[in-house]
C-alpha positions as MATLAB code, in Angstrom:
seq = 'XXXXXXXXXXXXXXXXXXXXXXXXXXXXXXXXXXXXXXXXXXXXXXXXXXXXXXXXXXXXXXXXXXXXXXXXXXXXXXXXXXXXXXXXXXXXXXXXXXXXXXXXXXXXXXXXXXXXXXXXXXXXXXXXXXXXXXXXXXXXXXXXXXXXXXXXXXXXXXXXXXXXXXXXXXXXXXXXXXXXXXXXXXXXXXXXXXXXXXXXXXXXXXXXXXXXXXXXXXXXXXXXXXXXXXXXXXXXXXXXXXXXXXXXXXXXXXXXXXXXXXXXXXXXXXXXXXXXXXXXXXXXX';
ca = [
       0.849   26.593   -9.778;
       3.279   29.508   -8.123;
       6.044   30.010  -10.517;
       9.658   30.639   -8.812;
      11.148   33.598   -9.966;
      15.134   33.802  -10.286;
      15.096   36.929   -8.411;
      13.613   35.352   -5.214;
      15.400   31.581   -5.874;
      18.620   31.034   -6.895;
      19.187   28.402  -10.321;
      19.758   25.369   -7.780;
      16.572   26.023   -5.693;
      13.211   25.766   -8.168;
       9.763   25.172   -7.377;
       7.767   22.233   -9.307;
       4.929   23.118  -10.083;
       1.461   21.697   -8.139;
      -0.057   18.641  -10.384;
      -2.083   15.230  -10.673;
       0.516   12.034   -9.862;
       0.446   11.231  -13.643;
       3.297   14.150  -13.945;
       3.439   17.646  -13.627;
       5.552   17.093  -17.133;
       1.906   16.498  -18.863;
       0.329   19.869  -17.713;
      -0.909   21.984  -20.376;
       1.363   24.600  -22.300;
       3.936   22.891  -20.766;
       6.688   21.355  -23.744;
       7.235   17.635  -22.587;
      10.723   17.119  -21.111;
      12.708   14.098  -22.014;
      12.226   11.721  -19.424;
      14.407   11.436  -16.375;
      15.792    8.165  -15.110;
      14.300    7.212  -12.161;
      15.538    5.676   -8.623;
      16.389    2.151   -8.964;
      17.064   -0.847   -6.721;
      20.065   -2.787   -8.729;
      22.588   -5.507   -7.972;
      26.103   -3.865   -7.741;
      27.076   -6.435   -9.766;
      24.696   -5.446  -13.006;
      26.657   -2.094  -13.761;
      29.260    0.064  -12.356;
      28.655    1.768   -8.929;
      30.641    5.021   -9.385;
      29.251    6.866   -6.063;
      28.197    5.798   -2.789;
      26.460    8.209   -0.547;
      24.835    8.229    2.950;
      21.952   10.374    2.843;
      20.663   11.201    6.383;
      16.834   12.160    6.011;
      15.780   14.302    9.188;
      12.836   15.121   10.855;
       9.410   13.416   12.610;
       8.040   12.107    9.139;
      12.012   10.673    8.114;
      10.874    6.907    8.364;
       8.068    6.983    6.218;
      10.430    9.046    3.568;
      12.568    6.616    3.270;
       9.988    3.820    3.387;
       8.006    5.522    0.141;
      11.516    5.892   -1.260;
      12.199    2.183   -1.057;
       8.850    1.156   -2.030;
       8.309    3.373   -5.073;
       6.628    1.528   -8.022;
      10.279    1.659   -9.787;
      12.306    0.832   -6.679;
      10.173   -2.420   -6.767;
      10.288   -3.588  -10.650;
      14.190   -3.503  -10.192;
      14.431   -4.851   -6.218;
      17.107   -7.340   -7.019;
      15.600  -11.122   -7.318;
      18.299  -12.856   -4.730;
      17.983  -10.280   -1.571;
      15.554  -12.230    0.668;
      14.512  -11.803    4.493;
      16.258  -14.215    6.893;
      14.422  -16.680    8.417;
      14.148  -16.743   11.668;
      16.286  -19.781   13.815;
      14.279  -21.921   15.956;
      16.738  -23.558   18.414;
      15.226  -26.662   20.296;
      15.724  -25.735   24.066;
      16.467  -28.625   26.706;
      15.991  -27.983   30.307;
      18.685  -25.780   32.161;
      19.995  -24.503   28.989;
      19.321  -20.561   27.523;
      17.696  -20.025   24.572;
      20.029  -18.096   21.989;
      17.489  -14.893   22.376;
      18.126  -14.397   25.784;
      21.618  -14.641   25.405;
      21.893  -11.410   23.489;
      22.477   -8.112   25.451;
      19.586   -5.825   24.862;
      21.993   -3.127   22.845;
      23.253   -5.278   20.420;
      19.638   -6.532   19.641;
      18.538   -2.826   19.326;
      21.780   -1.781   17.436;
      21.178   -4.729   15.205;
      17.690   -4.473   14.241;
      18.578   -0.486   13.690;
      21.389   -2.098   11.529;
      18.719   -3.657    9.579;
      16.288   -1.046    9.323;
      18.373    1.328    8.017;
      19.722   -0.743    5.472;
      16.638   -1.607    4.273;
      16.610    1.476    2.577;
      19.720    0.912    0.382;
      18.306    2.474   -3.578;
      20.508    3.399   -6.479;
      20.036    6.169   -8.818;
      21.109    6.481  -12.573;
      23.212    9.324  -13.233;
      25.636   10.950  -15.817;
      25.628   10.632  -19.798;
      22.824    8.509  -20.553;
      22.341    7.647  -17.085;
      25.231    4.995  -17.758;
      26.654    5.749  -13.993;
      24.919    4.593  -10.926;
      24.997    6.339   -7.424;
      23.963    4.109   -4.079;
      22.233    5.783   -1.927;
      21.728    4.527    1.326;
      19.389    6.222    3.301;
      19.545    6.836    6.669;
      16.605    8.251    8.754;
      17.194    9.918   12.120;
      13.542   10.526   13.388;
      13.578   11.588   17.378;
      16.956   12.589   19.647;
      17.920    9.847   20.441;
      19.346    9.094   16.820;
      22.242   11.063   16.426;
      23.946   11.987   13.383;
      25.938    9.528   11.725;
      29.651   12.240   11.195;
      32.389   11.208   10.876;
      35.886   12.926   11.078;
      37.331   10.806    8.692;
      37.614   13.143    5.900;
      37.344   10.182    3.257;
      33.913    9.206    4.997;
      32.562   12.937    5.314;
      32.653   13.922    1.514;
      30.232   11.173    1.244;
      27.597   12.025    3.767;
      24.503   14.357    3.554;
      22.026   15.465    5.295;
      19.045   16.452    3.912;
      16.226   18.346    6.474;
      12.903   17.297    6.007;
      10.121   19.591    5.034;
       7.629   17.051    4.233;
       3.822   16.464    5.109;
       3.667   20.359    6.633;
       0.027   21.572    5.557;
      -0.285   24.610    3.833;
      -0.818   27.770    6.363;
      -0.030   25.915    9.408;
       2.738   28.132   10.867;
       3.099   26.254   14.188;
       3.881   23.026   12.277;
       6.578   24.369    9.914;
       7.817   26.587   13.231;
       8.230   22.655   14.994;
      10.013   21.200   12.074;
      12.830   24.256   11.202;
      12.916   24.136   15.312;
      14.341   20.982   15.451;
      17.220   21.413   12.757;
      19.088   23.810   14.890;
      20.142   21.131   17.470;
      21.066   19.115   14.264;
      23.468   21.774   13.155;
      25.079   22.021   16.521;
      25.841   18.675   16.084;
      27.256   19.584   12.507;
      28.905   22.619   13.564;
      30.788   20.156   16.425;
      32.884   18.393   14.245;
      35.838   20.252   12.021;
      35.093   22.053    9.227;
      36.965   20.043    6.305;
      34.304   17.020    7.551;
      30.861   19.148    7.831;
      28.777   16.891    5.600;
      26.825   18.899    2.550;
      23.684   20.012    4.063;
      20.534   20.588    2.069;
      17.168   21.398    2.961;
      14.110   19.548    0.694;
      11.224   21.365    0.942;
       7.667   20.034   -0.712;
       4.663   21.861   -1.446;
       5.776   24.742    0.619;
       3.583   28.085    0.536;
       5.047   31.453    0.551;
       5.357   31.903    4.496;
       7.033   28.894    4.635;
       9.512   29.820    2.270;
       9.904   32.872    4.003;
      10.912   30.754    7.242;
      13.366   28.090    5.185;
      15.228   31.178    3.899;
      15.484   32.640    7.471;
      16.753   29.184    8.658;
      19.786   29.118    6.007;
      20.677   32.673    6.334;
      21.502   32.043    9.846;
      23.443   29.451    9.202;
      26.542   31.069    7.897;
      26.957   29.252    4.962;
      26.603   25.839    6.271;
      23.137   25.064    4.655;
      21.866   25.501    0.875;
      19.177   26.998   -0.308;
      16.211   24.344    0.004;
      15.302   22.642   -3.110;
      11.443   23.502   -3.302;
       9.081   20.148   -4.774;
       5.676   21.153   -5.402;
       4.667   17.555   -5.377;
       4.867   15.370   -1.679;
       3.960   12.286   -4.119;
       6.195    9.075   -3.893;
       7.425   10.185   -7.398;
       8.368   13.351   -6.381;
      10.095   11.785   -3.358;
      11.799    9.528   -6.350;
      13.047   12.581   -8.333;
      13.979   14.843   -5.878;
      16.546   12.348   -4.155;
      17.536   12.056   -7.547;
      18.476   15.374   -8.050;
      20.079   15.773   -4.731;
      22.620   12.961   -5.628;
      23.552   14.774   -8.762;
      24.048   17.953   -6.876;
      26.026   16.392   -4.648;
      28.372   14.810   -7.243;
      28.719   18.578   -9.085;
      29.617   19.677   -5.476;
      32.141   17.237   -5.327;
      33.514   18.027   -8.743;
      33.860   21.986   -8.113;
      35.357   20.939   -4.656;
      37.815   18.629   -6.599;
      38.663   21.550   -8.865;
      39.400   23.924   -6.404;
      41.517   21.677   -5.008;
      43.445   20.975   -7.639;
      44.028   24.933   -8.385;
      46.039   25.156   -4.588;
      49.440   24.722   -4.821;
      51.224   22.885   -1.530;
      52.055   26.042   -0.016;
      48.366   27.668    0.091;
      48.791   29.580   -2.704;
      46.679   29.410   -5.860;
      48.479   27.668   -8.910;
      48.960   29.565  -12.334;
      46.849   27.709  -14.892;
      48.031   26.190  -17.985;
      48.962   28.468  -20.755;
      46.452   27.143  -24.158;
      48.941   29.057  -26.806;
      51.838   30.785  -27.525;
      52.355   34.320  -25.673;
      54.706   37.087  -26.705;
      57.736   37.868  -24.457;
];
């Protein structure tokens, strides 16, 4: 297993180390951690929803993703009871009269059935103090061109997107393939880049079982960027657990991201200027 050194990777952006599905946790040498909650597909109505996110996966491989995502082992044992497939109408059709099918326009059936795929893949991950908070997730995968970005310039509606670039299922030493994917996520950001700055949506790069080279190439990808992308989060694992965790993580970032945001905020005074802070004792005069 390559270990990530903090000169080369900031705290945020850490390599897991290679290991069988059982866990990387049960390597040798290595101190078990306490175990980490993991994704979960709960009724709203079981415990308190305290974020809701729009995560937009990107890249060729974004469908299946989200489809491991949704069908992880513990995505299924909590896949609420109630939420069933429709079934499908069958109208009886007399002669002369159109059949409810063909009365549809073409784009609402394909806006619909995206509709439906995309919410599909609607998870919910346990987070803060004893994992007592839950985050929704709703993942959003935007595959080939012709699915845009979902932005918004509603600032409300912004906060809560991300996009997350794909680095998935890119073999080891195969330059042209990682050269493809990174290629792709600049036409993304000009779509980013379109809309105003106060509603760019947090943009984040997760990167698994990436070798040195390609490391190389993710960091060339954010420095040009100007700020606008973080540093990838490197996963050493491309399993449907590590899929599990690393979304995981990603939501929690993104909820300490909106925290120091909410700070910084709150240290501007009206006029642009920063505010003095609180005084904690008595001073001299």
């Amino acid at each position: 297993a390559r270990r990530c050194s903090s000169e080369r990777h900031p705290a945020h952006c850490r390599t897991l180390p290679k290991a069988p599905r059982q866990g990387w946790l049960a390597m040798a040498g290595q101190p078990k951690r306490k175990a980490k909650p993991m994704l979960t597909l709960i009724p709203e109505e079981e415990r308190a929803i305290n974020y809701r996110y729009t995560i937009v996966l990107v890249g060729e491989v974004a469908q299946e993703f989200a489809q491991q995502a949704a069908d992880s082992e513990m995505a299924e044992a909590y896949r609420p009871k109630s939420v069933k497939p429709k079934p499908a109408v069958v109208e009886t059709v007399q002669e002369g009269e159109v059949t409810g099918e063909s009365k549809q326009q073409p784009a609402q059936d394909d806006d619909g059935h995206r509709g439906q795929e995309v919410d599909k893949f609607v998870i919910f991950c346990p987070t803060g103090a004893n994992a007592k908070e839950l985050a929704r997730l709703r993942l959003h995968p935007c595959v080939g061109f012709s699915d845009s970005l979902p932005l918004s310039t509603d600032t409300a509606i912004a906060k809560n997107i991300v996009v997350a670039f794909l680095f998935w299922q890119v073999q080891e030493g195969d330059t042209d393939a990682a050269e493809n994917t990174i290629r792709e996520w600049y036409s993304r950001m000009a779509e980013i880049n379109h809309t105003p700055a106060s509603c760019r949506p947090y943009t984040v790069i997760l990167a698994f079982e990436a070798d040195d080279d390609h490391e190389d190439k993710l960091n060339a990808f954010v420095k040009g960027q100007s700020g606008n992308v973080e540093k990838p989060f490197l996963i050493g694992d491309s399993s449907a657990d590590s899929i599990v965790e690393a979304l995981q993580d990603l939501a929690q970032a993104t909820i300490e991201r909106q925290k120091t945001m909410m700070t910084r905020v709150s240290n501007i005074g009206l006029d642009g200027t920063k505010t003095a802070p609180k005084s904690k004792g008595c001073s001299l005069l």
